[in-house]
Every structure is written in C-alpha cells, then in structure tokens.
Backbone as CSV, one residue per row, in Angstrom:
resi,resn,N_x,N_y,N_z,CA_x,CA_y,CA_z,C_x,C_y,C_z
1,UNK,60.570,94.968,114.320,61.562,93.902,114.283,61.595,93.253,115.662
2,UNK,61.362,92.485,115.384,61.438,91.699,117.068,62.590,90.609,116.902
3,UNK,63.461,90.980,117.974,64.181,90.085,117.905,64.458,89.330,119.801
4,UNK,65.100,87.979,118.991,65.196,87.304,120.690,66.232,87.087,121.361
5,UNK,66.935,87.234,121.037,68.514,87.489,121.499,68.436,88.938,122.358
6,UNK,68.791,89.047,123.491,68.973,90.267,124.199,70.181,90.620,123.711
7,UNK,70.268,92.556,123.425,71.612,92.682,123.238,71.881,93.512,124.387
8,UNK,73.371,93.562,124.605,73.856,93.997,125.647,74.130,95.328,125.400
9,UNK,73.561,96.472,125.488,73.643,97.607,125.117,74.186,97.827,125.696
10,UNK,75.054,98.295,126.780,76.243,99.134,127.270,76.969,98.589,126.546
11,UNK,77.779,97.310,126.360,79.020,96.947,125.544,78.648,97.619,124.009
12,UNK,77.414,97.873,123.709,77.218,98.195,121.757,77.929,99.943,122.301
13,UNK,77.621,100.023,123.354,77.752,101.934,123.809,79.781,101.784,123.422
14,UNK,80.172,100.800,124.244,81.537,101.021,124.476,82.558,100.935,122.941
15,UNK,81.612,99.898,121.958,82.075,99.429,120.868,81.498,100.326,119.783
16,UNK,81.011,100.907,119.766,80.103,101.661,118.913,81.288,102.368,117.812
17,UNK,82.169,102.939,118.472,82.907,103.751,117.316,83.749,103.119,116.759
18,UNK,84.136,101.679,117.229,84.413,100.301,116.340,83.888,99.776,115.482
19,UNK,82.483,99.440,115.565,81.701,99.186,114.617,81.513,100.187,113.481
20,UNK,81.354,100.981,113.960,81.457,102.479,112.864,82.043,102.494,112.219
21,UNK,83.151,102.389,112.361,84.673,102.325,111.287,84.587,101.285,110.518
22,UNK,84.046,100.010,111.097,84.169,98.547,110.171,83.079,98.787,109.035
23,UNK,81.826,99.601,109.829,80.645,99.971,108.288,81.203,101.340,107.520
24,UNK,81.512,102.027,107.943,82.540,102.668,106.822,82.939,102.397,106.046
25,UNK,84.126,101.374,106.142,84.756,100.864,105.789,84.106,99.793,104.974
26,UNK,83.216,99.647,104.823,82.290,98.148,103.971,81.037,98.939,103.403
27,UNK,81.459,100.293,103.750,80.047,101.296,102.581,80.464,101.972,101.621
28,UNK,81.702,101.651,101.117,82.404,101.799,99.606,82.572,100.914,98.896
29,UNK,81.674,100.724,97.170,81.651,99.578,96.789,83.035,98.855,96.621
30,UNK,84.131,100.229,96.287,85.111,99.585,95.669,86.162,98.690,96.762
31,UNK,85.738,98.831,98.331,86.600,98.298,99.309,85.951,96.762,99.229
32,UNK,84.185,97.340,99.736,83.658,95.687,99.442,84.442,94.722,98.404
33,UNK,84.350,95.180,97.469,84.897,94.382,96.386,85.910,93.948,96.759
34,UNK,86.776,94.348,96.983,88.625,94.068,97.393,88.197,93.292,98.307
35,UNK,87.376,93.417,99.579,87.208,92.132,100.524,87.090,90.956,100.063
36,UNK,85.813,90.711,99.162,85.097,90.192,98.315,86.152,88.752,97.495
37,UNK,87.053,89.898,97.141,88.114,89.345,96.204,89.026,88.088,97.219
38,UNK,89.531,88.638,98.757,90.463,88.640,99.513,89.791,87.006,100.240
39,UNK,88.349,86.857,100.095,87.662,85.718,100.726,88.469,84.231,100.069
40,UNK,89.062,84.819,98.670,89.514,83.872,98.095,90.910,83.282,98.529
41,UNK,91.748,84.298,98.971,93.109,83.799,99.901,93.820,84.972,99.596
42,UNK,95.067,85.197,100.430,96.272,85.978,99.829,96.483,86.379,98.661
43,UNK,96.214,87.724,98.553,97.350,88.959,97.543,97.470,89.674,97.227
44,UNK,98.641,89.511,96.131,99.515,90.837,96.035,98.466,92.302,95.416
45,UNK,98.965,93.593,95.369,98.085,94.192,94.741,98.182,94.344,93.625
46,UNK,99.612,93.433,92.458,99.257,93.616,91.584,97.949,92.238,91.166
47,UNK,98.198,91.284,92.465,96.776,89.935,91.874,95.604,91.078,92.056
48,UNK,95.662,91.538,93.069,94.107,92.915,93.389,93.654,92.884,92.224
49,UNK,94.898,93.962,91.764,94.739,95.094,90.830,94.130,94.233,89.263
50,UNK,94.720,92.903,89.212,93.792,92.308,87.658,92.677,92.073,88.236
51,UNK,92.007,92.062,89.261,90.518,91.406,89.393,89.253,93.545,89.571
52,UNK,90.144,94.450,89.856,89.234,95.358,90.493,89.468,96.738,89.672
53,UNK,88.500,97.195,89.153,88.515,97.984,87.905,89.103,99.700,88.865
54,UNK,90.332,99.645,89.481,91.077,100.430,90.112,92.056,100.686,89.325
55,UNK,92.703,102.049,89.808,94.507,102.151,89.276,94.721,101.970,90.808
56,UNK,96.132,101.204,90.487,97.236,101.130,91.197,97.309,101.774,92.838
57,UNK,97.289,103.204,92.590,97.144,104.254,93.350,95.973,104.087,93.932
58,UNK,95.002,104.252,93.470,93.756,103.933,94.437,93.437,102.989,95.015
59,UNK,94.012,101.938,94.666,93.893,99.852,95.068,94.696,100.868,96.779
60,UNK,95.744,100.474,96.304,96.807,100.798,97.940,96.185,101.971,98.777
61,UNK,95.291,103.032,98.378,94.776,103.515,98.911,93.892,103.295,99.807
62,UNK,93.176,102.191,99.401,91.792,101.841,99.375,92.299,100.286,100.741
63,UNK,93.549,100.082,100.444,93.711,98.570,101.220,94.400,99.401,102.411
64,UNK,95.731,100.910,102.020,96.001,101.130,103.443,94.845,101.561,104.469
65,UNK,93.637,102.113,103.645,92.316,102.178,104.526,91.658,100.910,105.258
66,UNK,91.449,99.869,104.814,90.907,98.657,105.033,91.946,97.876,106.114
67,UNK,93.115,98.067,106.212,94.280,97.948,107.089,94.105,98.615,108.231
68,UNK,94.191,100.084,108.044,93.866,100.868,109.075,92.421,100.469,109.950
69,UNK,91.460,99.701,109.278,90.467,99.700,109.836,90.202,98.562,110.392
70,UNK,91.410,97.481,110.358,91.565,96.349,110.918,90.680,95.436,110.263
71,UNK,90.248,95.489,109.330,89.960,94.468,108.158,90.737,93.657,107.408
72,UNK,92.030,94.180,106.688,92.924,93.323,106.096,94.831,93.214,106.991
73,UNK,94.666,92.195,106.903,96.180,92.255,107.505,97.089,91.858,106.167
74,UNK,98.663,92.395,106.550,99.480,92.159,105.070,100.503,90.787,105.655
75,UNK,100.997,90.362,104.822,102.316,89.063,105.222,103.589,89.264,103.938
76,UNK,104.691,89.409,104.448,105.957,90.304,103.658,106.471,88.908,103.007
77,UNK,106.621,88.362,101.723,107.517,87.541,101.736,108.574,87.955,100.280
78,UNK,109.616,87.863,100.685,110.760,88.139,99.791,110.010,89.878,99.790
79,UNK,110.218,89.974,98.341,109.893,91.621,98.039,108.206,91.416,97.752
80,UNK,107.235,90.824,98.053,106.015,90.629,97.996,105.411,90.778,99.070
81,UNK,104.266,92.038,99.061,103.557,92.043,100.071,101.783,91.698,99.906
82,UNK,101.931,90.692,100.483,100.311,89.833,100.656,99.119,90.424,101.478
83,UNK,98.406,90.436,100.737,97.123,91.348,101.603,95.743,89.874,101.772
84,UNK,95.516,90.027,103.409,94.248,88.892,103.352,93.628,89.462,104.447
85,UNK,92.563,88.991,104.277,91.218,89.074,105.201,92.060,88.735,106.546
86,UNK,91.496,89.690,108.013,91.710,89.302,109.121,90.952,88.247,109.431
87,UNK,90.917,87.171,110.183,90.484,86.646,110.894,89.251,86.957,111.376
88,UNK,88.274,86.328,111.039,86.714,86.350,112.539,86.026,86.987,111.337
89,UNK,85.666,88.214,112.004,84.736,89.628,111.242,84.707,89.760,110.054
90,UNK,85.676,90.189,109.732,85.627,90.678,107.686,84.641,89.142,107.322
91,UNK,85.525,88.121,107.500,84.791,86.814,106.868,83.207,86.487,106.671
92,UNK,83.180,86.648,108.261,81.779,86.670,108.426,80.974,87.574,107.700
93,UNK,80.869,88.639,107.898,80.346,89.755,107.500,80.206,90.081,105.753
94,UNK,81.140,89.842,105.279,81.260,89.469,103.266,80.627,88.337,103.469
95,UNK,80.484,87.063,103.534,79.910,85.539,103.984,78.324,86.446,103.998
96,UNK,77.611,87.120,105.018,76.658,87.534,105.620,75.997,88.238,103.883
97,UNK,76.754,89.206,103.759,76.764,90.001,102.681,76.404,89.270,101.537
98,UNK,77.473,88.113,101.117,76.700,87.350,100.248,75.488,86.747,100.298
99,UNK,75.481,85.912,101.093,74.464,85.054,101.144,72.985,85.812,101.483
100,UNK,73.043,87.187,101.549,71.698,87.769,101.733,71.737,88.225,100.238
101,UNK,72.662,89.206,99.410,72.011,89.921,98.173,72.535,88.743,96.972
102,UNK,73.412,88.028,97.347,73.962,86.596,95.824,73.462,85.465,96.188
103,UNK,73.033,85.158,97.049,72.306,84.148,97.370,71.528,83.534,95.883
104,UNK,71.578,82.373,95.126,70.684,82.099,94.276,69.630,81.895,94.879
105,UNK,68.594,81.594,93.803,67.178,81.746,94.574,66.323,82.434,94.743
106,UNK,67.038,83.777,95.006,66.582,85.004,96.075,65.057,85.259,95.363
C-alpha cells in the first residue's frame, strides 16, 4: 500500500486507544445500523426501534454504548429523548462506509 500523505505516528501512538473504541464500536452490525439509521436526523428510540430488528432493551443498550463511545449525542425535549450522530467522525466514517460497500456500480 503506498500511500502519500505522511502520517504522524506519534499523535496515531497518543490517539490510538481512541480510535479503538470508535472501531469497536462500528464492528457490531447492529450499532452500524443504528448509526446508519441516525445519518438521517434525530431520534427517539421508539423511531430506532421501528427501523432496527432490536428489542427495546437492547436498542438502549446498544445507543448507551455508542454514547459512551462518543458517537451519538442525546437532546431532551419535553419527555422525549433524541438520539443523533455527533458531529465530524461518526458522519464521515458511515458516509466512508457507504460509499465503499453501497456504492452503486461497485
């Protein structure tokens, strides 16, 4: 693989167990999916829960993980709690994800 971009290997040294957690976290189909879902905008887990062949229990499981891993952030309104993609990374990275294995064409 040759690539031309130099990478800065001490910073990959310092970030490393960051990155780790984010591919963790994106090497379970059923989280991918929930990202997947989340590219589309804000929600709730019962909107999740009609799109992702989960129970209940495992959806919130599966998002307080993806939370914890700084992938999804939540937004409280009234008694509704909204689950969406953070900012930057997740996007990119599902975006990346698609367009290499759904890509038409391929």
């Amino acid at each position: 693989m040759n690539m031309q971009k130099a990478f800065d290997l001490e910073a990959m040294a310092e970030n490393a167990a960051q990155a780790e957690a984010v591919l963790k976290a994106l090497a379970n189909r059923q989280r991918l999916m929930i990202l997947c879902h989340l590219t589309q905008g804000k929600m709730t887990v019962s909107e999740l829960n009609e799109r992702v062949a989960l129970s209940q229990s495992a959806l919130s499981q599966h998002l307080a993980r993806l939370r914890q891993d700084g992938l999804v952030m939540t937004e409280r309104k009234a008694q509704c709690i909204y689950y969406s993609l953070v900012p930057g990374l997740p996007a990119r990275v599902i975006e990346l994800l698609h367009d290499h294995y759904c890509a038409t064409g391929k």
